[in-house]
C-alpha positions as semicolon CSV with decimal commas, in nm:
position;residue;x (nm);y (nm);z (nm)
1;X;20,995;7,355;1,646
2;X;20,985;7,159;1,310
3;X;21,006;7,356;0,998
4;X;20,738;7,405;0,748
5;X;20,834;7,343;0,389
6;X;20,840;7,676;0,269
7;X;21,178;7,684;0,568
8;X;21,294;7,384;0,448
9;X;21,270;7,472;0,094
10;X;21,447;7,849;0,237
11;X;21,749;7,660;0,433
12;X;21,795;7,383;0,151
13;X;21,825;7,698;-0,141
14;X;22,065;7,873;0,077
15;X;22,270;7,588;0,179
16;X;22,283;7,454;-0,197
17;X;22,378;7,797;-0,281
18;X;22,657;7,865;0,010
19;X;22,777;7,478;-0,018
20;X;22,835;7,508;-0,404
21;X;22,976;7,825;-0,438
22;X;23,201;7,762;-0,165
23;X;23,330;7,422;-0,320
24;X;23,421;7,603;-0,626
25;X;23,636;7,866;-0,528
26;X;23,775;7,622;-0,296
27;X;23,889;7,405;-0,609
28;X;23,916;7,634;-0,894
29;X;23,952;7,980;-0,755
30;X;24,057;8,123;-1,098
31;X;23,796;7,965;-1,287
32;X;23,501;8,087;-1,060
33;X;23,642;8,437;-1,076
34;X;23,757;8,448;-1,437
35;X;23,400;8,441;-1,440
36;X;23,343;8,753;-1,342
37;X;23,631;8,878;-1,531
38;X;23,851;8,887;-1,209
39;X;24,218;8,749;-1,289
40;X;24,339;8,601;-0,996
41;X;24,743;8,521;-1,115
42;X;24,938;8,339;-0,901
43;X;24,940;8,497;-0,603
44;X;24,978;8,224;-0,324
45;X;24,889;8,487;-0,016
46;X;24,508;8,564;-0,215
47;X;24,447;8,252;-0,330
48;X;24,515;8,117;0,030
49;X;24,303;8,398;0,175
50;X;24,018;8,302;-0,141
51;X;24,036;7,939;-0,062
52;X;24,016;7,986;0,368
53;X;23,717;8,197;0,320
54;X;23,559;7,940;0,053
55;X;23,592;7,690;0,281
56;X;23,461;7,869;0,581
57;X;23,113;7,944;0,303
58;X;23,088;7,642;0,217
59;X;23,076;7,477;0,592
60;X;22,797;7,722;0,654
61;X;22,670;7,584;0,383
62;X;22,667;7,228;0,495
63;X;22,531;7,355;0,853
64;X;22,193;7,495;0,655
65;X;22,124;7,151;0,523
66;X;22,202;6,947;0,837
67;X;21,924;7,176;0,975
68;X;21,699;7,065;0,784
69;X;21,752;6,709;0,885
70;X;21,912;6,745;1,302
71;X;21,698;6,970;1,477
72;X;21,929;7,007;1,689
73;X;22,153;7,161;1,421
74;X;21,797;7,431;1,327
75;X;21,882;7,753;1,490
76;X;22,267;7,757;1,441
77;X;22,118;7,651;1,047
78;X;21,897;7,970;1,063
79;X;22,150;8,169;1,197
80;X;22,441;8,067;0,929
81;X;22,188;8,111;0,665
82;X;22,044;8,520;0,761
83;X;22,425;8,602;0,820
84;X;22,596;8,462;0,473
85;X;22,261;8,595;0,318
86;X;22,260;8,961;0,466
87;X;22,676;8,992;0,558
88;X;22,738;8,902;0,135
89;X;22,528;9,165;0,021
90;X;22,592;9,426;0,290
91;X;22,954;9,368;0,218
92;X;22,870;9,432;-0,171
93;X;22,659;9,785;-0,105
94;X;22,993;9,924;0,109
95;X;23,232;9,822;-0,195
96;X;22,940;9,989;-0,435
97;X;22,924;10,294;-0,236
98;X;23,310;10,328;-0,186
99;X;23,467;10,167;-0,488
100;X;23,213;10,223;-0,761
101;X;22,947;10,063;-0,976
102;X;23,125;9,646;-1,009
103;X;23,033;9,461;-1,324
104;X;22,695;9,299;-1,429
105;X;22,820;8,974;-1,332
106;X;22,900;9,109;-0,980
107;X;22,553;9,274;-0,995
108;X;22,393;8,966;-1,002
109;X;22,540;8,820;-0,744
110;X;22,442;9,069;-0,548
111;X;22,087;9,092;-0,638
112;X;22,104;8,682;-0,576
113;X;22,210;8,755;-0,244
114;X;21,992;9,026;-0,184
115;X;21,713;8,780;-0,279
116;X;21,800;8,520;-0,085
117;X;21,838;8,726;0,225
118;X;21,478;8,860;0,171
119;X;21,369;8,465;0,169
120;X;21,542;8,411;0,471
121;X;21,405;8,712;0,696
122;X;21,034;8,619;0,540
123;X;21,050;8,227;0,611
124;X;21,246;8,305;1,015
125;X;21,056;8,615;1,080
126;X;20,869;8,439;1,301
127;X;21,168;8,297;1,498
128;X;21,348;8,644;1,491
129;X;21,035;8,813;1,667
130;X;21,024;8,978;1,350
131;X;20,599;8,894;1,301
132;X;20,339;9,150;1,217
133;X;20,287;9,381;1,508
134;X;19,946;9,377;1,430
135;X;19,974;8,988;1,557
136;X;20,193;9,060;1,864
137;X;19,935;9,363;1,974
138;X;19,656;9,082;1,954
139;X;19,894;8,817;2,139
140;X;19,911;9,127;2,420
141;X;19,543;9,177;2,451
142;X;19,481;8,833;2,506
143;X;19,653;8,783;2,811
């Protein structure tokens, strides 16, 4: 099933998003997370662990924009895209409801997330079964 452009415009924000921000902390750890006001040090173990993870974000990335192009690449796009934009910000609420209120530059990140992961399940409702009911109750009758 193609994608309409509202989709395409979806997958190509969230893989522009996941692709970037994954190529920075891949490269410059401590400067994406000074940032945030996060000092990083030296530590070879966490920047290691910062860095696998990056790269891991930022192939999922690169998988929502091949969907837009391979169609065979589409679903495994869709998919990448709903879990790095729901799994980011789910992580966030458990660290906000066990650690505390994070900083305003944390906060935003999360509310990016948060609104990205809206865009996603409202663009691939439709391929999630996730329509109107009122729509599914009138596919019923039909038949």
């Amino acid at each position: 099933m193609p994608l309409t452009r509202f989709q395409g415009f979806t997958l190509f924000l969230s893989g522009v998003t996941a692709l970037g921000i994954g190529a920075v902390i891949l490269f410059a750890p401590q400067s994406f997370y000074a940032d945030s006001g996060i000092a990083l040090g030296d530590d070879v173990n966490l920047l290691s662990e910062l860095r696998a993870q990056a790269a891991g974000l930022a192939a999922l990335g690169a998988l929502m924009l091949a969907g837009i192009l391979r169609s065979a690449l589409r679903q495994a796009a869709i998919a990448a895209a709903l879990i790095v934009y729901l799994a980011f910000p789910a992580g966030r609420l458990v660290g906000l409801i066990t650690d505390g209120m994070p900083n305003a530059s944390i906060l935003t990140a999360l509310v990016v997330e948060l609104a990205l992961g809206a865009l996603c399940l409202i663009a691939f409702r439709h391929r999630l079964g996730l329509a109107a009911p009122a729509a599914h109750s009138r596919r019923s009758a039909a038949r």
